[in-house]
C-alpha positions in Angstrom: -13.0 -39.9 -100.1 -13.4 -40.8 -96.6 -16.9 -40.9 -95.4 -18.3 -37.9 -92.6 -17.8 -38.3 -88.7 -21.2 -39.5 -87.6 -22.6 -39.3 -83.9 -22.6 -42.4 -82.1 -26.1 -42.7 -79.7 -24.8 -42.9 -76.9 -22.8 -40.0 -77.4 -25.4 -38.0 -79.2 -28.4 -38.9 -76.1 -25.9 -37.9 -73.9 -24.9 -34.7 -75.3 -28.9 -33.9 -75.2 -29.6 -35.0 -71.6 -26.9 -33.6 -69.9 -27.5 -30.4 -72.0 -30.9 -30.4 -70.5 -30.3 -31.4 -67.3 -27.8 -28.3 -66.4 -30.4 -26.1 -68.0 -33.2 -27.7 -65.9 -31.1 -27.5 -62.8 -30.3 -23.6 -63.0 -33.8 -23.3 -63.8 -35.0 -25.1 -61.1 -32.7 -23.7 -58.0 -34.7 -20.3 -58.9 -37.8 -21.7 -59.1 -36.9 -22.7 -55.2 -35.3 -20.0 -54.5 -38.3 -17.9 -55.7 -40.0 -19.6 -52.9 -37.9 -19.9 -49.9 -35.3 -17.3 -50.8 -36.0 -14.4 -52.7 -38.9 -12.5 -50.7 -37.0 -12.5 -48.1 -34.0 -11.0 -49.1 -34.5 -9.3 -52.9 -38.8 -8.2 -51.9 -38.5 -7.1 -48.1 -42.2 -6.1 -46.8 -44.7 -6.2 -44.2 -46.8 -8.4 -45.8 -45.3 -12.1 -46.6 -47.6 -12.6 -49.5 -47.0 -9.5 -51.3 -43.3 -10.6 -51.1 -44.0 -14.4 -52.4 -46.2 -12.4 -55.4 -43.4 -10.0 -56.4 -40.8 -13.3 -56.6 -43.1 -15.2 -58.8 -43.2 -11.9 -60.9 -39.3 -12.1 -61.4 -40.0 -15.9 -61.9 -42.4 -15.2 -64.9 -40.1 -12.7 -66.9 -37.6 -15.5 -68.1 -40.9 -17.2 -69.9 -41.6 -13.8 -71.6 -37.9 -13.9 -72.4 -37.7 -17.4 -73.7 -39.8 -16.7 -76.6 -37.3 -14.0 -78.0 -34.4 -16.8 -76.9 -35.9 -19.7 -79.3 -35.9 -16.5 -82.3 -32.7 -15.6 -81.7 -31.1 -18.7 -81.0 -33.1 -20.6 -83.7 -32.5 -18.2 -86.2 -28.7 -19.4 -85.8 -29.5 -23.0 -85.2 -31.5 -23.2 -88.6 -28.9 -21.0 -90.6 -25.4 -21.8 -88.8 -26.4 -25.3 -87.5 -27.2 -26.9 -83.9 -24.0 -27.6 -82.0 -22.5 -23.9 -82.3 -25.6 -22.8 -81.1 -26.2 -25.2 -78.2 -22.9 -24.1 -77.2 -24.2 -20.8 -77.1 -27.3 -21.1 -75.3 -26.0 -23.1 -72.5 -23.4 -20.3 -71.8 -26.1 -17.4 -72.1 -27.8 -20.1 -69.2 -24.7 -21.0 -67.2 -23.0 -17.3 -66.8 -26.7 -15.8 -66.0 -27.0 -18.2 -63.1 -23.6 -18.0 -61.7 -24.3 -13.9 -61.7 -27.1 -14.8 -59.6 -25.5 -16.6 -57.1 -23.0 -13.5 -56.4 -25.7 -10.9 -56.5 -25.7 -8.7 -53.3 -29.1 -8.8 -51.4 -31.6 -6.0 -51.0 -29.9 -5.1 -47.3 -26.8 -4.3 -49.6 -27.7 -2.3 -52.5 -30.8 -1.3 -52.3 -33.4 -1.5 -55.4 -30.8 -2.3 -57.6 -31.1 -6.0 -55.9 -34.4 -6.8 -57.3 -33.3 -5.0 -61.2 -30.6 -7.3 -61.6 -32.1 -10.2 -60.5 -34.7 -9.5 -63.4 -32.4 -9.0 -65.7 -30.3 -11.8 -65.0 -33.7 -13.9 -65.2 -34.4 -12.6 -68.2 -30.3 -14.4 -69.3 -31.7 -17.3 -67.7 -35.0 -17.2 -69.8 -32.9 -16.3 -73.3 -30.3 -19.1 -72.5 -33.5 -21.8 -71.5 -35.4 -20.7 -74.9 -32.6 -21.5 -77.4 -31.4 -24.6 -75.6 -34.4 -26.9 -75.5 -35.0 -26.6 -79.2 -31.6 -27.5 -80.2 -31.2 -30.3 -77.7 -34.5 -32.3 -78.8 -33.3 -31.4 -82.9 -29.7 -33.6 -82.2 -31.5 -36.4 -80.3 -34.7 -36.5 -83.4 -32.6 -35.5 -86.0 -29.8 -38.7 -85.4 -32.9 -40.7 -84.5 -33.2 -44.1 -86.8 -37.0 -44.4 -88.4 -39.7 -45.2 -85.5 -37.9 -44.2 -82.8 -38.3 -40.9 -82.9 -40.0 -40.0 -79.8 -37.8 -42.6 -78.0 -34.6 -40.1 -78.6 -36.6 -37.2 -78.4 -37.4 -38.4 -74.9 -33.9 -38.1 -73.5 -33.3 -34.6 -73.2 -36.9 -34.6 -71.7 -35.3 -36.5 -68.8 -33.5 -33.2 -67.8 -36.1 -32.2 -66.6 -37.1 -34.3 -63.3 -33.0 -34.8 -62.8 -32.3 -31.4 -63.1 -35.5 -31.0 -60.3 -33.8 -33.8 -58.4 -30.6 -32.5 -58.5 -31.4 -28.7 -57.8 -34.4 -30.3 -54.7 -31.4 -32.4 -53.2 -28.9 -29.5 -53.0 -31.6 -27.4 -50.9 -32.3 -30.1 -49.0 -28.3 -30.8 -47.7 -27.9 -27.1 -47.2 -30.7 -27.2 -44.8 -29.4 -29.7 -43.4 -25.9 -28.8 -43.1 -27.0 -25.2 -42.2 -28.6 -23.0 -39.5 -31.6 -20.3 -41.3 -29.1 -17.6 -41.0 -26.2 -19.4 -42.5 -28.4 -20.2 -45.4 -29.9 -16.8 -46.1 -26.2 -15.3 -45.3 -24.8 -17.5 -48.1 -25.7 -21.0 -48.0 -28.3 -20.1 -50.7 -25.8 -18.9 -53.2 -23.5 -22.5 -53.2 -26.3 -24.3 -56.0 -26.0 -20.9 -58.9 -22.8 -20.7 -58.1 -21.6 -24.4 -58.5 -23.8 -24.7 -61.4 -20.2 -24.0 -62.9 -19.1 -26.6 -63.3 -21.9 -28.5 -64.9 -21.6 -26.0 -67.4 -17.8 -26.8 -68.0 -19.0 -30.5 -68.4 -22.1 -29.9 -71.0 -19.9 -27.7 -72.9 -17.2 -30.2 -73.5 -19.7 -33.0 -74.4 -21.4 -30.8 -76.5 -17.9 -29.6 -78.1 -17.2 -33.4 -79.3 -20.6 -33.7 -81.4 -20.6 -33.2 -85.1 -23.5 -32.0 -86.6 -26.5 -33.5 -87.9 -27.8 -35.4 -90.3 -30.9 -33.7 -91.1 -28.9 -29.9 -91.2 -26.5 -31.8 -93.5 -28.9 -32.8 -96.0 -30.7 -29.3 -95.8 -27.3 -27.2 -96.3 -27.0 -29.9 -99.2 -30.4 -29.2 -100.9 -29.6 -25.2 -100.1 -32.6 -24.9 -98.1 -31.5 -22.6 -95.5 -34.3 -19.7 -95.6 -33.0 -15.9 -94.7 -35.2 -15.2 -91.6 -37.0 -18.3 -90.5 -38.5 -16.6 -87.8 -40.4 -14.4 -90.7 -40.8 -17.9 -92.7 -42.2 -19.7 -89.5 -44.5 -16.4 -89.0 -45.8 -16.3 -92.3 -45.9 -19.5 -93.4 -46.8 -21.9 -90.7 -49.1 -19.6 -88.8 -51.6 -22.2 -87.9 -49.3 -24.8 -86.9 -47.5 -22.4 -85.0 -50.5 -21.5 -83.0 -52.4 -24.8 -82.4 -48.5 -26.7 -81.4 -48.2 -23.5 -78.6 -51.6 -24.2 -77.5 -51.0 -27.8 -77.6 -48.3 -27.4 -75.3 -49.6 -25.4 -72.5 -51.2 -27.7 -70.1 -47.9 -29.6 -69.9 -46.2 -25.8 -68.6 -49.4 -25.2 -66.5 -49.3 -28.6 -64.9 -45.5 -28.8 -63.9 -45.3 -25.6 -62.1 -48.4 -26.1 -60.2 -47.0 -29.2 -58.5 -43.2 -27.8 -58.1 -43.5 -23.9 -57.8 -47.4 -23.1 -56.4 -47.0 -26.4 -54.5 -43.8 -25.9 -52.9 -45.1 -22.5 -51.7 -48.8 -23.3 -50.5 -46.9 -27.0 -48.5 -44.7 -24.8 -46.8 -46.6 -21.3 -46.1 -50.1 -23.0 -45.6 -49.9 -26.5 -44.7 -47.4 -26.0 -42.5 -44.2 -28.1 -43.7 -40.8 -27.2 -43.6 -39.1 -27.2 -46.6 -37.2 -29.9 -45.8 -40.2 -32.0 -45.4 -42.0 -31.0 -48.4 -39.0 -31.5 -50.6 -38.6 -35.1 -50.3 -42.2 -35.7 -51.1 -42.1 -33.2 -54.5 -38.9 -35.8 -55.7 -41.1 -38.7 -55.2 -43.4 -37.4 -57.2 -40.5 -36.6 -59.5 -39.3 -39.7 -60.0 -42.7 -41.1 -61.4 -42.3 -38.0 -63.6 -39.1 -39.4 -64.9 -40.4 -43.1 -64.9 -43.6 -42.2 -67.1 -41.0 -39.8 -69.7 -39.7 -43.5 -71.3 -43.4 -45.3 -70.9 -45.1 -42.4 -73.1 -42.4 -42.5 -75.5 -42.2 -46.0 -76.2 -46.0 -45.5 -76.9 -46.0 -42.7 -78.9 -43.8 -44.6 -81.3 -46.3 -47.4 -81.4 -49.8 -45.5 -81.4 -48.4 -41.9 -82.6 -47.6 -38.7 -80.6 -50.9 -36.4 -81.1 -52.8 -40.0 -79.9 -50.3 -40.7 -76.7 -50.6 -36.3 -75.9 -55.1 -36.2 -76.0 -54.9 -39.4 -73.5 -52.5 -37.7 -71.3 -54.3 -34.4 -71.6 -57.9 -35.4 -71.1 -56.2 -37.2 -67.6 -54.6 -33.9 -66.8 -58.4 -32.3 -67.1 -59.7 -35.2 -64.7 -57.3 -34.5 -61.9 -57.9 -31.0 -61.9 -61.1 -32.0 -60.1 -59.2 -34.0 -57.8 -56.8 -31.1 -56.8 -58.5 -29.9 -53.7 -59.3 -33.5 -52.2 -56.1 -34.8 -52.4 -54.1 -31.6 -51.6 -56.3 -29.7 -49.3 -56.2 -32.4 -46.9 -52.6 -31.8 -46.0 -52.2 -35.1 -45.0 -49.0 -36.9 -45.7 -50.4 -39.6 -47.5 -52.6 -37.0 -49.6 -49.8 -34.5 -50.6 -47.6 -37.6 -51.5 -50.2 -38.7 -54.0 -51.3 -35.3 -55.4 -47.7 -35.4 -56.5 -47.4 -38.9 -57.6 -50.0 -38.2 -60.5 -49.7 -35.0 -61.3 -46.6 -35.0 -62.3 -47.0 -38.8 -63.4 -49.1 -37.1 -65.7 -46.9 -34.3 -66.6 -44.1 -37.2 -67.9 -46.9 -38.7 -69.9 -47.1 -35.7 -71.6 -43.9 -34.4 -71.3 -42.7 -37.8 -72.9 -44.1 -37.3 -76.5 -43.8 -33.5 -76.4 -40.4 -33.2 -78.2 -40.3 -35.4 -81.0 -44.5 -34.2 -81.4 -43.2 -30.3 -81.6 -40.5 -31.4 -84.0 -42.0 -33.0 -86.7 -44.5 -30.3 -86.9 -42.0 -28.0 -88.6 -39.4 -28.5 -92.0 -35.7 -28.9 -91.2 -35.1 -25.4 -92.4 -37.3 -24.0 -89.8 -37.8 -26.5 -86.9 -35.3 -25.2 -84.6 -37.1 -21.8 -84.7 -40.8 -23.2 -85.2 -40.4 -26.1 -82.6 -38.7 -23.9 -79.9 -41.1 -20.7 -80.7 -44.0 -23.7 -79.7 -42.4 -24.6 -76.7 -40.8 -21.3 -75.3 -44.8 -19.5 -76.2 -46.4 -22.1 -74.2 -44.2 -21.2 -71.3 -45.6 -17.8 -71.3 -49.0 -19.1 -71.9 -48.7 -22.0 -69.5 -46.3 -21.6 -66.7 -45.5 -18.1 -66.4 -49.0 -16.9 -65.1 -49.3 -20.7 -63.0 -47.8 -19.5 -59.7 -49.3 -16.5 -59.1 -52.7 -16.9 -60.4 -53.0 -20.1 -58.5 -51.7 -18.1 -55.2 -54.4 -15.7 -56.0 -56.9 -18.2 -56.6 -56.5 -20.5 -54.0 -56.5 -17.7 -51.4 -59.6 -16.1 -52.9 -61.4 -19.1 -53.6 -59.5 -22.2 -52.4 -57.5 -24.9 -53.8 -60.5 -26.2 -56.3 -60.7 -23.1 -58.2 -56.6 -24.2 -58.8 -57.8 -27.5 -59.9 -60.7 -25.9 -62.3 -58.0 -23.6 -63.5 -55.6 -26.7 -64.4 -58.9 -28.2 -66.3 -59.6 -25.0 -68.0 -56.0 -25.1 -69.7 -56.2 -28.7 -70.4 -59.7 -28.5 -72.1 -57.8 -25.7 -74.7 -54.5 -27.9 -75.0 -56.8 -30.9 -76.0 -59.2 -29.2 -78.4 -55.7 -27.9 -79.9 -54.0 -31.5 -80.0 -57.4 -32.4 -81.8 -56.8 -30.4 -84.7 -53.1 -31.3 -84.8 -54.0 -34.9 -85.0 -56.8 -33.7 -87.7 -54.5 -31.5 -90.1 -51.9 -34.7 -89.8 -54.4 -37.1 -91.1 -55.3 -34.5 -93.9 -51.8 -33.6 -94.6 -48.4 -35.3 -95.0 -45.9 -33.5 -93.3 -43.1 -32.2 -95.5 -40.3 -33.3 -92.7 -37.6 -33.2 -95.0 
């Protein structure tokens, strides 16, 4: 009897970064577009600010809908298995984009503009929430012993590539365009485009078998009926403190991408074509320190490697106003360089950390329920609240904020690290 197809690594850590990275990207061209695009065309009105506001509130629904996109996409991923239902996420992700991109403006249709775009952030947020889940379960799941946070790690790379990837796109249409060609259409080229990256992940994705660890668990019959109502019921606590435990990494991120981009470009005075350049610096010691906190994490453990990273998070939330407020080049450079330094240090260990948390017959539903509530806990309220504050109060109240989220995501890491001492995790 011949033995079953296997994945090959480089095939399976491929399949989960490139997965990622297409989700990222899509993600990330609204998160600009939120900025420089949106309140302009989808949120007319007299007063800038109220415009950037009503964006960022468009921007938060798909973290309110990601939550309901790890349920229903885990549910399948834990009963059906991961590949058809990577499949499946990436094209709820890809076609809500591409709908964005040919959405007629405000000038156009009136109200119905700033509807659809919600509700075609919402596909965005649905598509997002059952993707990351399955991604991180085929890298950990084909993972050999000890290296679990090393594969867990790649499909955390999509993350500053699909930020480098959607920063450069802006950045040659603003260079290739005039203001009015790029609010006429040049805007649209990234959603639309993102096409084709979704032809590519889907036929990567198409050529994976599937894993190991579902294998075994179909084997044992472990499947449960409604592992959102298991997770719920069963694995309450864990539920909550992993959520928790994940927050400062949402709350971090989109303070130096979303808030940043906006406050560099409407208060400091940069272009956007200045300001983007020095956000990818930033990101590529994001992606350098993804690797470097995985690697440890192996060797010193993940709840260890995630405290470290989040008591430096709660530091440099003092050191938000200094290095930012001064507007300097030099300052805003590195503000970026460790903040989101320290967002790949904990962004590293995050995945395989979430993962083992949670029994193979649940984990793509409990691990992507973590993730997906943290967004809403983490990065949803980030932009606006930071707008808010640092016009109310100035940037140190956004630094205390970050330090105030970080001081909750470590006490929660605490008692993760505790209960895994206590207990050993059923990770079968």
């Amino acid at each position: 009897m011949p033995s079953p197809a296997r994945n090959s690594p480089a095939r399976v850590l491929f399949a989960s970064l490139i997965g990622t990275t297409i989700e990222f990207f899509d993600f990330y061209i609204y998160a600009t577009a939120a900025v420089l695009v949106f309140p302009k065309l989808f949120f007319p009105s007299s007063d800038p600010a109220s415009g950037v506001l009503q964006s960022f509130a468009t921007f938060a629904i798909a973290f309110f809908a990601r939550p309901f996109g790890a349920a229903i996409f885990g549910h399948f991923g834990d009963r059906i298995g991961r590949k058809a239902t990577l499949v499946a996420a990436l094209m709820t992700m890809g076609v809500s984009t591409v709908a964005i991109g040919l959405l007629p403006a405000y000038a156009q249709i009136g109200v119905a503009a700033p509807l659809l775009l919600a509700l075609f952030r919402l596909g965005q947020g649905l598509g997002l929430g059952g993707e990351w889940g399955g991604a991180v379960l085929l890298a950990t799941e084909n993972a050999p012993p000890g290296k679990e946070a090393w594969y867990g790690m790649f499909p955390q790379l999509g993350a500053p590539i699909g930020f480098i990837c959607s920063a450069s796109s802006f950045l040659l249409l603003d260079w290739a365009l005039t203001d009015e060609q790029f609010f006429a259409f040049g805007w649209r080229v990234p959603f639309i485009a993102s096409a084709l990256l979704v032809i590519v992940g889907l036929y990567v994705r198409l050529k994976i078998t599937e894993t190991p660890a579902f294998k075994e668990a179909l084997d044992r019959h472990e499947r449960v009926r409604v592992p959102m109502l298991t997770v719920l019921k069963e694995h309450t606590g864990i539920l909550a403190l992993s959520t928790l435990g994940a927050t400062a990494t949402f709350t971090i991120f989109y303070l130096m991408t979303v808030f940043a981009l906006s406050w560099g470009t409407s208060v400091l005075g940069y272009a956007r074509h200045d300001f983007l350049p020095l956000q990818m610096i930033g990101m590529v010691f994001f992606g350098l320190l993804i690797p470097a906190a995985a690697r440890l994490a192996d060797r010193i453990g993940r709840e260890v490697t995630l405290i470290w990273a989040t008591v430096a998070i709660f530091l440099f939330g003092f050191l938000f106003e200094p290095l930012f407020g001064s507007g300097g080049v030099a300052g805003v450079i590195l503000f970026l360089v460790i903040g989101l330094g320290l967002m790949g240090a904990t962004y590293g260990p995050l995945s395989s950390a979430l993962a083992e948390l949670f029994p193979t017959a649940v984990r793509y539903t409990g691990a992507s329920l973590a993730f997906n509530l943290a967004g809403i806990l983490g990065a949803s309220p980030a932009p606006y609240v930071a707008t808010w504050l640092a016009h109310a109060y100035g940037l140190a109240a956004v630094g205390w904020y970050l330090s105030a989220v970080s001081a909750v995501t470590g006490l929660a890491l605490y008692g993760i690290a505790r209960r895994s001492a206590q207990f050993a995790p059923s990770q079968a």
